[in-house]
N, C-alpha and C positions, 0 to 999 in steps of 0.2 A: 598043388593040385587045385583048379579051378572049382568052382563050384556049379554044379550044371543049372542053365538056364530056364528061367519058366514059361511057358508059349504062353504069347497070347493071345487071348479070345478074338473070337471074329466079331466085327464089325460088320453092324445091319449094312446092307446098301441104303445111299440116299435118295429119297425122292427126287425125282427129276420136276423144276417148276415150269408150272402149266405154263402152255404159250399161250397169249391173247389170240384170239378167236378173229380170224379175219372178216374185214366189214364186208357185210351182203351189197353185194350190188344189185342196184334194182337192174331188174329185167329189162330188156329190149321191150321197149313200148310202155315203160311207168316210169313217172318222177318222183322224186322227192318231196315230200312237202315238208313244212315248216315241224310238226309236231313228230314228223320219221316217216308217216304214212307215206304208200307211194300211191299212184294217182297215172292211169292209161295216158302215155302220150305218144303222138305219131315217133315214128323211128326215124333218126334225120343219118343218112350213114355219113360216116365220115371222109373226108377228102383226100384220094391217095390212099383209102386202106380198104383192101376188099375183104372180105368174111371170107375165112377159109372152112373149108367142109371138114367135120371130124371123120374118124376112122368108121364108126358105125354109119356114117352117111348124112346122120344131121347136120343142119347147117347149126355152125359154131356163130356165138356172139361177137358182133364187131367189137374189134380191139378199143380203146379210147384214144382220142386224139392226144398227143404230146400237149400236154398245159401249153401255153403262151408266154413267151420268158416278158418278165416286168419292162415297161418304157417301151414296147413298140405300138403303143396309141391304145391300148383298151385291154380291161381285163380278159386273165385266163379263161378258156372256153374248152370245156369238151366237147363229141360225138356225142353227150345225150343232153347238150344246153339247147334249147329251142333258138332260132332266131327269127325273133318277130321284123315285122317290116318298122313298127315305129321307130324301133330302136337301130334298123339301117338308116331311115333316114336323118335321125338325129346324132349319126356316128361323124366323127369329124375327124382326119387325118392327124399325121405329124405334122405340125407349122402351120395348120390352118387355123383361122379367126373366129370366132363363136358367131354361130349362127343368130336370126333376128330370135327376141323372145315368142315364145309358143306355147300355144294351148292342146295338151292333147297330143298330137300328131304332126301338125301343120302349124307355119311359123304363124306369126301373125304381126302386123305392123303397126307401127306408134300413132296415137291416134293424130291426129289432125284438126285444126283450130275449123279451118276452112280449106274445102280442098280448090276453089279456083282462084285464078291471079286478081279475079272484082272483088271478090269477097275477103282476100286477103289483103289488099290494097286501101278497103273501104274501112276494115278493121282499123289497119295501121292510124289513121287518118284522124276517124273516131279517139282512137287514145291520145292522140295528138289534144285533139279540143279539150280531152280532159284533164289531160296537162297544164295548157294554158288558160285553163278555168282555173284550176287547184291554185297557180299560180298568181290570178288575179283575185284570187277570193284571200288569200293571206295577203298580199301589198296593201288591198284594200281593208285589210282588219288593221293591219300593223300602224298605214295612216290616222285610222280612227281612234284607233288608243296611244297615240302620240299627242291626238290633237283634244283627247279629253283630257291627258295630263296636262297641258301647256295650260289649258283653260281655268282646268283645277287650281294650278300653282298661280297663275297670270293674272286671271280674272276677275275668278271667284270670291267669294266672303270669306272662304273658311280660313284663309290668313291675313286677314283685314286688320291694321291696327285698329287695337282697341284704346283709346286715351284713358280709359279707365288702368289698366294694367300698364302706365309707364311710372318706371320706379326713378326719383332721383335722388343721388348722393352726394356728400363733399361739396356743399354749396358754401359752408362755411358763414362768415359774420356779413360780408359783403354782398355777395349775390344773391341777387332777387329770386327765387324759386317759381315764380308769377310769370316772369319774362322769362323763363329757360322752357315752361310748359306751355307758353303760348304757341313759340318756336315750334318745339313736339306738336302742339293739336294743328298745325298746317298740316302737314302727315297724317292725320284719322281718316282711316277709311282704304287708306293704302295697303295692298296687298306686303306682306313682309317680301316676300322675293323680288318685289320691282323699287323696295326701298333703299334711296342711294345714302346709304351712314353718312359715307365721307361729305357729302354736300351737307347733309346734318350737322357733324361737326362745325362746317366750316361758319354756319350760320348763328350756334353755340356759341364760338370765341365771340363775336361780334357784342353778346351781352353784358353788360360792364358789373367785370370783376371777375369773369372765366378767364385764367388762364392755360388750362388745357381741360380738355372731355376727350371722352369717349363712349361710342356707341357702341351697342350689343341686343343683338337681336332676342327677344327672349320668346321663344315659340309657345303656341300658335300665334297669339294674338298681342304680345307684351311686348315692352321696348325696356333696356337698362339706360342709365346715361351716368355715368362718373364721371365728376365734374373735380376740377384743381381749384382752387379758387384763390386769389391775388389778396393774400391777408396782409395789411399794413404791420408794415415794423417801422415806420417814422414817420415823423409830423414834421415837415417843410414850411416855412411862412413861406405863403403865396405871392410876397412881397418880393423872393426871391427869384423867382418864374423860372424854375430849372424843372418842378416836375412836369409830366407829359398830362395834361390835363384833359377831362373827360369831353367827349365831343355835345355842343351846346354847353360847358359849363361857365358858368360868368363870374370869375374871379374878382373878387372886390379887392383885394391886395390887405384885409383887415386880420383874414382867417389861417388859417393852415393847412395845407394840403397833404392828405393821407398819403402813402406814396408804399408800395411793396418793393420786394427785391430787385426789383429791375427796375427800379423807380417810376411806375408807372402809377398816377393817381387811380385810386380806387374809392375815394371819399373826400369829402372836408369837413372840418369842424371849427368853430369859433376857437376854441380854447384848447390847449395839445390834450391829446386826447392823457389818464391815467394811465401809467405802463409804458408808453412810447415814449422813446427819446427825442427830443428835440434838435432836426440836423442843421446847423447854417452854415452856409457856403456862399461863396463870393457870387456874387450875381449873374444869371445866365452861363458859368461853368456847370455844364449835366457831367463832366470825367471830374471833376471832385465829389459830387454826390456819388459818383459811382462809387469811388473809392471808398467814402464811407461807408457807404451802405455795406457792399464789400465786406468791409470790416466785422460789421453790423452781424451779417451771414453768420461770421463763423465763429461768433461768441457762445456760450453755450448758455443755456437761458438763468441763469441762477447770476448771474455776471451782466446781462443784458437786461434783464429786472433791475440790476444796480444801477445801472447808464440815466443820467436824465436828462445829459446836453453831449451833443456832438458838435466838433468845430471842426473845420479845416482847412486851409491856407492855400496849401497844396494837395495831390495826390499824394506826398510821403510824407503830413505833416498833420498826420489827424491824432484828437486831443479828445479826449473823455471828459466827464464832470461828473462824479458819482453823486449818488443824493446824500450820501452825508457828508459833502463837500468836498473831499479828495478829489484831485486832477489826475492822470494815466496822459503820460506824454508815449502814444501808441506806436505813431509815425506811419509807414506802410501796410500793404497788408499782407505783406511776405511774413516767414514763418510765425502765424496768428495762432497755431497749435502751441508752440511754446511760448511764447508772449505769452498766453493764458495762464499755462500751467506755474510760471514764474510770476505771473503776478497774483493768483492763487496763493502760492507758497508765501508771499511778501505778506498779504493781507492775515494771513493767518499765523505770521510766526509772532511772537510777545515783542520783540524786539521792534518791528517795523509796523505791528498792528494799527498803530495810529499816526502813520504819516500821514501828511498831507499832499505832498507830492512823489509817485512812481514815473518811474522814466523807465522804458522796457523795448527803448527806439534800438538797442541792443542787448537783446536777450540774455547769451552772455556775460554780460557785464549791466546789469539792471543798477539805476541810482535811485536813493532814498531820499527824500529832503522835509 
């Protein structure tokens, strides 16, 4: 047996929700304005729609025109949009090209420089001359300060040697410093930029005992000169007349002649000078002196301090005389690097320390005697 069921209560009905309140349309004859206010405006009817009469007789409010669907050249419009004239005549189709710019109402046109062909003409003309003013006014600057630099660097004082500011060097035992600054002071007063070195130099060698210079310009006003100078490494009897002698000098045949590495005189003295070896060679052969000299070169100075006579017969038969009497039978001046170093080793070992004669004409095989 079921159990009987309990009713149930009734249920309130539900409110119905309010419908929004349809928008007042302004009257025939008022607009809208900005704030909601409407505002009297003529009644424009609309196109294709007549106002139908109501039932009581009054006449009923024209319908609104159908909006204007989007893209066919200008916003939607109703029956209660005014249409003013500006704004027809500033309405522009599909596919047409903007009107000129406009003020107001009415277009208005770009202005104009000059409106006749003289006055346009005269203009052009005019810009023209000013052109070729502008034009001759810059050539003629650009000349003028071309021509006050040329002047500045060319002419002027402002890099005039100064003889005061020339510096020299390397003039060494030989060379006059008197005669290299004479040379210089021809040159005082010369602009640096129009000073020719090279003809400098070449005037340089010319003084007895330079064997090589060099100039360098030392700005503004200064000059360098590094000078080589031809220092004797032997004494020549003049009797022997191989070295290259000084121009004007008047050899007696009594004295000695100074002579540097390339055997060129660079002094003379009565008596060989202290330090210098004494070179003799057959009479008017200068390729035997060379040879020794040669030799001379590539001794290293501790060894070339010991040398006090040189002899040579031939170009491969050159002969040492040391000052404590020892003879070095040398020969050529082919490997002089090791000849050195073997005769080095000989003079200093106990055993060979006090020969009197080295023979080192093959290195190799050096003899003692």
């Amino acid at each position: 047996m079921t159990p009987p069921q309990r009713p149930r209560p009734p249920q309130p009905p539900r409110p119905a929700a309010p419908r929004p309140a349809p928008a007042r349309r302004p009257a025939a004859g008022a607009t809208a304005d900005v704030d909601g206010a409407t505002a009297p405006t003529a009644a424009v009817p609309s196109a294709g729609r007549a106002a139908t009469p109501r039932a009581d007789g009054r006449p009923a409010a024209p319908r609104p025109a159908a909006p204007r669907p989007a893209g066919t050249g200008g916003p939607a419009r109703t029956a209660e949009t005014p249409v003013s004239a500006p704004a027809a005549v500033g309405r522009r189709t599909s596919g047409s090209t903007a009107l000129a710019p406009r003020t107001g109402a009415f277009p208005v046109r770009p202005p104009v420089v000059s409106q006749g062909s003289a006055a346009r003409f005269a203009e052009r003309a005019r810009a023209r001359r000013r052109l070729a003013w502008r034009q001759i006014l810059i050539a003629a600057g650009s000349v003028v300060v071309v021509a006050a630099l040329a002047w500045l660097m060319l002419l002027s004082p402002a890099f005039a040697l100064d003889t005061e500011q020339v510096r020299v060097a390397g003039a060494g035992t030989v060379v006059a410093v008197d005669q290299v600054r004479a040379v210089v002071d021809d040159e005082g007063g010369t602009p640096l930029t129009r000073l020719d070195t090279a003809a400098l130099r070449q005037r340089l060698l010319d003084v007895p005992g330079v064997r090589d210079a060099t100039v360098t310009r030392d700005w503004p006003h200064g000059l360098a000169v590094q000078l080589v100078s031809r220092e004797p490494v032997a004494a020549v009897p003049e009797a022997a007349d191989v070295a290259q002698h000084a121009e004007g000098d008047d050899a007696s045949g009594a004295g000695y002649a100074l002579v540097d590495q390339d055997g060129v005189k660079v002094g003379r003295s009565d008596v060989p000078p202290e330090g210098l070896p004494v070179v003799e060679v057959p009479v008017g052969d200068a390729r035997i002196l060379s040879a020794a000299l040669g030799v001379l070169e590539a001794l290293p100075e501790d060894l070339l301090a010991a040398i006090g006579q040189v002899s040579a017969g031939t170009q491969d038969t050159v002969r040492f005389t040391l000052r404590d009497g020892a003879t070095v039978e040398w020969g050529s001046a082919q490997d002089s690097a090791l000849k050195v170093a073997v005769l080095q080793a000989l003079r200093a070992a106990p055993e060979t320390a006090g020969s009197a004669r080295y023979d080192v004409t093959a290195p190799t095989m050096p003899v003692v005697g």
